[in-house]
SEPAMAR-64851 format. One line per field, with one value per residue (C-alpha): residue in three letters; x, y, z; residue number from 1. Coordinates in nm, 3 decimals, decimal comma, always signed. Layout:
N
rest: ALA;... .
c1: X;... .
c2: Y;... .
c3: Z;... .
nr: NUM;... .
END
This chain:
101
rest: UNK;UNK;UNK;UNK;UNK;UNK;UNK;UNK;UNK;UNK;UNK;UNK;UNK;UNK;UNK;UNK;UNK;UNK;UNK;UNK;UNK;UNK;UNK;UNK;UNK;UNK;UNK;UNK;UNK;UNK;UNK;UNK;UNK;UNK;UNK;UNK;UNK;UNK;UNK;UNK;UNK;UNK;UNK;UNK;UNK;UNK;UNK;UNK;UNK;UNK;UNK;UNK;UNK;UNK;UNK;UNK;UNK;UNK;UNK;UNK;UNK;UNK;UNK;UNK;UNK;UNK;UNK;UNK;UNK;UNK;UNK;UNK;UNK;UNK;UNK;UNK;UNK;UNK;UNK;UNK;UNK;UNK;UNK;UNK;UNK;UNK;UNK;UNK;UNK;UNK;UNK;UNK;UNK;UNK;UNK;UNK;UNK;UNK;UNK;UNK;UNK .
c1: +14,010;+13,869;+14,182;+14,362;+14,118;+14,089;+14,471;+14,498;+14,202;+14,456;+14,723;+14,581;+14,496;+14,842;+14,958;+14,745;+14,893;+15,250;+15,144;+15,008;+15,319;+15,564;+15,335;+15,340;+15,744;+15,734;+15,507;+15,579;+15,377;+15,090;+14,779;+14,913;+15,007;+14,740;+14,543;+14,749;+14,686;+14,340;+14,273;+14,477;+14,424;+14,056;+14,117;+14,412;+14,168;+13,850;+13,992;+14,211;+13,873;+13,711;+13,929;+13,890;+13,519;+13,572;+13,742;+13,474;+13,227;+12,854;+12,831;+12,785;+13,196;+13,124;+12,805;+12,999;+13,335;+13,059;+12,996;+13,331;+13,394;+13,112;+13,212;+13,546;+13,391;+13,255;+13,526;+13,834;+13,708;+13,580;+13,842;+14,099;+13,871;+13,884;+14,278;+14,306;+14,125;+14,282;+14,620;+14,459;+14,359;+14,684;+14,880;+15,063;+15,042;+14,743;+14,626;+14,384;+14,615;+14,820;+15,162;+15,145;+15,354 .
c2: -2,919;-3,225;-3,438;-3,193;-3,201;-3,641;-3,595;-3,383;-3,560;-3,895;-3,731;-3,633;-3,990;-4,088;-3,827;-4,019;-4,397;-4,296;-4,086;-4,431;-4,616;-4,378;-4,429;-4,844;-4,802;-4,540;-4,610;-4,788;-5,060;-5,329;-5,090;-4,764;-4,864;-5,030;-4,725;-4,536;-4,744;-4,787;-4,397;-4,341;-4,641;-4,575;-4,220;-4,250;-4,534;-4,331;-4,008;-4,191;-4,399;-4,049;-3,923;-4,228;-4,167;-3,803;-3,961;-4,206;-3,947;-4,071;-4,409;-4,809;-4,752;-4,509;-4,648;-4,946;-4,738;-4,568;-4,941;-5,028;-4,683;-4,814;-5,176;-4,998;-4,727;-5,056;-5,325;-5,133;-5,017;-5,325;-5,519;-5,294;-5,294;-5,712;-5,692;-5,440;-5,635;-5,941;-5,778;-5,619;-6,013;-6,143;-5,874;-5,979;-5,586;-5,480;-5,166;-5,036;-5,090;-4,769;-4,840;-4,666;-4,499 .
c3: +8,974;+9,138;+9,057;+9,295;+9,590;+9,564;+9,569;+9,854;+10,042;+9,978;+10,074;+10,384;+10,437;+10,384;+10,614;+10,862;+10,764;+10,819;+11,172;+11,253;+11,128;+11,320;+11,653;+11,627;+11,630;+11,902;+12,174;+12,422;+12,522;+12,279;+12,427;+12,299;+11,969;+11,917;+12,022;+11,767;+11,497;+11,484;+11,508;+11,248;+10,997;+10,997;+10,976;+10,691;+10,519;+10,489;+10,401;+10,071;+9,962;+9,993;+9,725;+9,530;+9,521;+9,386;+9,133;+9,005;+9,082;+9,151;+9,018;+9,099;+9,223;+9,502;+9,616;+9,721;+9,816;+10,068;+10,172;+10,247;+10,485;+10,623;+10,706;+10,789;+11,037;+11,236;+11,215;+11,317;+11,626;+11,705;+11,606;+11,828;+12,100;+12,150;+12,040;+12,395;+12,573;+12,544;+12,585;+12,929;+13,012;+12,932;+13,073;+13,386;+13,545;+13,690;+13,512;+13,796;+14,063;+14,143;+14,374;+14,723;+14,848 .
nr: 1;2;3;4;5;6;7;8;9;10;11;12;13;14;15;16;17;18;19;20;21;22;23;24;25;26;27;28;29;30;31;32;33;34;35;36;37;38;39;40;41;42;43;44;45;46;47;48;49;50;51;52;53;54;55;56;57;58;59;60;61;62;63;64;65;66;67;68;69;70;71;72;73;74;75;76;77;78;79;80;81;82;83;84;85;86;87;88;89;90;91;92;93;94;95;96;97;98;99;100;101 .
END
C-alpha cells in the first residue's frame, strides 16, 4: 500500500516538472519563466523525494532526503530571486514605468 502512495506522491511531482517544462516553452518573456520554473521545480522536486522517503521508510536515507528538501526549500528561491533580478538590471525596458496615454 505504501508503494502506491510514494508512486502517486512522485507522480504528482512529475506532474509538477513537466507543468514547469511546458511554462519555460510558453511564456513569454526570461521573468515569467523563470517564475514558472522555480514554483514548480521546487514543488515537482520535493513532492518526488517525498515519495522516495516513503520508500526507505525512517532511516539514515530519509534523514538526509529531509536535508536535501531542506537545502532545496532555500536555494531555489534564492537562486531565482538573483537570476530575476539581474534580468530586471539588464533589461533595457523599464518595468515600473507605465506608457501614458
Amino acid at each position: 500500500m505504501i508503494d502506491f502512495i510514494s508512486m502517486g506522491i512522485m507522480g504528482i511531482g512529475l506532474f509538477f516538472f513537466l507543468v514547469g517544462t511546458i511554462g519555460v516553452l510558453r511564456f513569454p518573456d526570461a521573468l515569467t519563466r523563470a517564475h514558472g520554473a522555480a514554483k514548480c521545480d521546487t514543488l515537482g522536486a520535493v513532492l518526488c523525494i517525498g515519495g522516495l522517503i516513503l520508500q526507505s521508510g525512517i532511516d539514515a536515507v530519509s534523514i538526509k532526503l529531509i536535508v536535501v528538501i531542506l537545502f532545496l526549500w532555500t536555494t531555489n528561491p534564492t537562486a531565482t530571486h538573483m537570476i530575476a533580478k539581474a534580468i530586471y538590471r539588464d533589461s533595457k525596458v523599464d518595468l515600473d514605468r507605465r506608457d501614458e496615454v
